[in-house]
Residue frames relative to the residue before (quaternion, step in Angstrom):
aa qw qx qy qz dx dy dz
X 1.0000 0.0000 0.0000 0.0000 0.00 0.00 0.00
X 0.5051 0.6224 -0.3155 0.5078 3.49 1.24 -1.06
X 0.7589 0.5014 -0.3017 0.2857 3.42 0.39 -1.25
X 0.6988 0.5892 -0.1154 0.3888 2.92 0.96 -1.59
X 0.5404 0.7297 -0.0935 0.4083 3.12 1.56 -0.41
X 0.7724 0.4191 0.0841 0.4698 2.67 1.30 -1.61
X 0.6042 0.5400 -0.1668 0.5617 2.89 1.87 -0.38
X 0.6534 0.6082 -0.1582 0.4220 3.20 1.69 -0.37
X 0.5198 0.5681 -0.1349 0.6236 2.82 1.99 -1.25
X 0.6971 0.4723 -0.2661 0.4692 3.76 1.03 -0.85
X 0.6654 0.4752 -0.2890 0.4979 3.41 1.20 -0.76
X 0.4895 0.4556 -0.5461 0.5046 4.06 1.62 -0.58
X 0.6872 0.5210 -0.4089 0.2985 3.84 0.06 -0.92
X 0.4823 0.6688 -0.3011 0.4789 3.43 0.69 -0.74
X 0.6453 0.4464 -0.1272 0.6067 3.59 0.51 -1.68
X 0.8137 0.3270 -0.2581 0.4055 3.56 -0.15 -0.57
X 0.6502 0.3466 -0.3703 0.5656 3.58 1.08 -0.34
X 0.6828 0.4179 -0.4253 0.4222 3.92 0.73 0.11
X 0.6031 0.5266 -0.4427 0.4038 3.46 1.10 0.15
X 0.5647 0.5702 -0.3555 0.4792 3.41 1.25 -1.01
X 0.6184 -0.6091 0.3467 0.3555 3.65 0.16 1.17
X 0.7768 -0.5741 0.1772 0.1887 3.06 0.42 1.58
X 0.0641 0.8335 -0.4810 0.2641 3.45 1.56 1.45
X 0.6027 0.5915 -0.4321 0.3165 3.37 0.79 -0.83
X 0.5308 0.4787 -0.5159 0.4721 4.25 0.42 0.88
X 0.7001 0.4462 -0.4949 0.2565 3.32 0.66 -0.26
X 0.5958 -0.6349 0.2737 0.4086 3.19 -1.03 0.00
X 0.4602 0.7353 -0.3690 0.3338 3.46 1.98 -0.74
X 0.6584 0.4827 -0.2961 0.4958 3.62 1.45 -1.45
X 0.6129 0.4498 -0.4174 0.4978 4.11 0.43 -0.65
X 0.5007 0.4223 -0.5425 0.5260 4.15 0.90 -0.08
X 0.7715 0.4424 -0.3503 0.2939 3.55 -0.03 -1.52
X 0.4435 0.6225 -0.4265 0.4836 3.95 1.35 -0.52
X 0.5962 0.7076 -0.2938 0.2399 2.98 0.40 -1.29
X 0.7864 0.1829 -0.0627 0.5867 3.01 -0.05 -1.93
X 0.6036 0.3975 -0.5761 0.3819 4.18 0.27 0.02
X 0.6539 0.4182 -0.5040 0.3789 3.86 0.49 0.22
X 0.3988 0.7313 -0.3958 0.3866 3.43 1.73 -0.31
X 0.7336 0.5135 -0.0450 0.4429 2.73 0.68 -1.89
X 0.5531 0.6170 -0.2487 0.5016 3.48 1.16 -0.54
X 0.6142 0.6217 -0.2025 0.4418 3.20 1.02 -1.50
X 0.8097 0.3995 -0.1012 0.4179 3.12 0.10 -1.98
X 0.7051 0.4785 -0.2014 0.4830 4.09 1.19 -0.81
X 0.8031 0.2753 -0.0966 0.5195 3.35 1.04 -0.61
X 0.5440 -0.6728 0.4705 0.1731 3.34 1.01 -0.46
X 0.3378 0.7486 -0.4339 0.3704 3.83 1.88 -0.04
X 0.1435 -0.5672 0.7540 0.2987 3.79 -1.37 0.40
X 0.0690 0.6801 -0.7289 -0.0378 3.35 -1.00 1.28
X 0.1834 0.8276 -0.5226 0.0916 3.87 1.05 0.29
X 0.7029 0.3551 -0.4327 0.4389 3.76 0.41 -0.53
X 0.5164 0.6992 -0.3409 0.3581 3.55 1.46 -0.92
X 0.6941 0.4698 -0.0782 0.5398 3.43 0.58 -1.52
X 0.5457 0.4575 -0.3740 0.5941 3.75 0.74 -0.31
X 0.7514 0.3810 -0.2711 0.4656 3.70 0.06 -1.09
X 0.6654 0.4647 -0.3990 0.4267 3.87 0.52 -0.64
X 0.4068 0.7884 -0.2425 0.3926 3.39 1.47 -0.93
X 0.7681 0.3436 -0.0095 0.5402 3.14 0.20 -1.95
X 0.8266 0.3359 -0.2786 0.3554 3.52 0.16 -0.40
X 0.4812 0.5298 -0.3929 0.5774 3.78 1.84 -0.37
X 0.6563 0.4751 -0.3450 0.4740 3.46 0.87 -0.78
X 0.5718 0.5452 -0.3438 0.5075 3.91 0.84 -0.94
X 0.8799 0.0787 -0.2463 0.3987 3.82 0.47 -0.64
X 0.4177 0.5860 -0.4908 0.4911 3.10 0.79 1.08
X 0.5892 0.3643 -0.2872 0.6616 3.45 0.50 -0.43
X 0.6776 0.3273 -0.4680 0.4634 4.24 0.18 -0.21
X 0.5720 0.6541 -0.3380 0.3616 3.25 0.70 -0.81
X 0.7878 0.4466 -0.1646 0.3910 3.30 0.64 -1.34
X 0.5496 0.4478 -0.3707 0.6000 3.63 1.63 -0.38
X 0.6523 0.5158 -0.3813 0.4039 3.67 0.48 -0.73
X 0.6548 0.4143 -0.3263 0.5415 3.77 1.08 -0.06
């Protein structure tokens, strides 16, 4: 039940960073994912591990492009 939850709550966030004119490439917004599945984790008790791995890798992936591209 937890889970399912949590995935929902991850999928409202999603939605809300793709409406906000489409922030979700930077890398500042893949930090702020981050720590609300953190935070998600630690309050609720969610396994967002594969989540949180993937957001991980890819905030890291365009940060590190970013920074050569400058």
């Amino acid at each position: 039940m937890g889970l399912i939850f949590g995935l929902i709550a991850a999928l409202i966030l999603f939605i809300i960073f793709i409406v906000i004119g489409g922030v979700l490439i930077t890398s500042a917004v893949w930090i702020v994912l981050v720590v609300l599945a953190i935070i998600f984790i630690i309050f609720f008790g969610f396994l967002f591990k594969w989540f949180l791995i993937l957001l991980l890798i890819v905030g890291i992936f365009v940060l590190v492009k970013r920074m050569f591209n400058r």
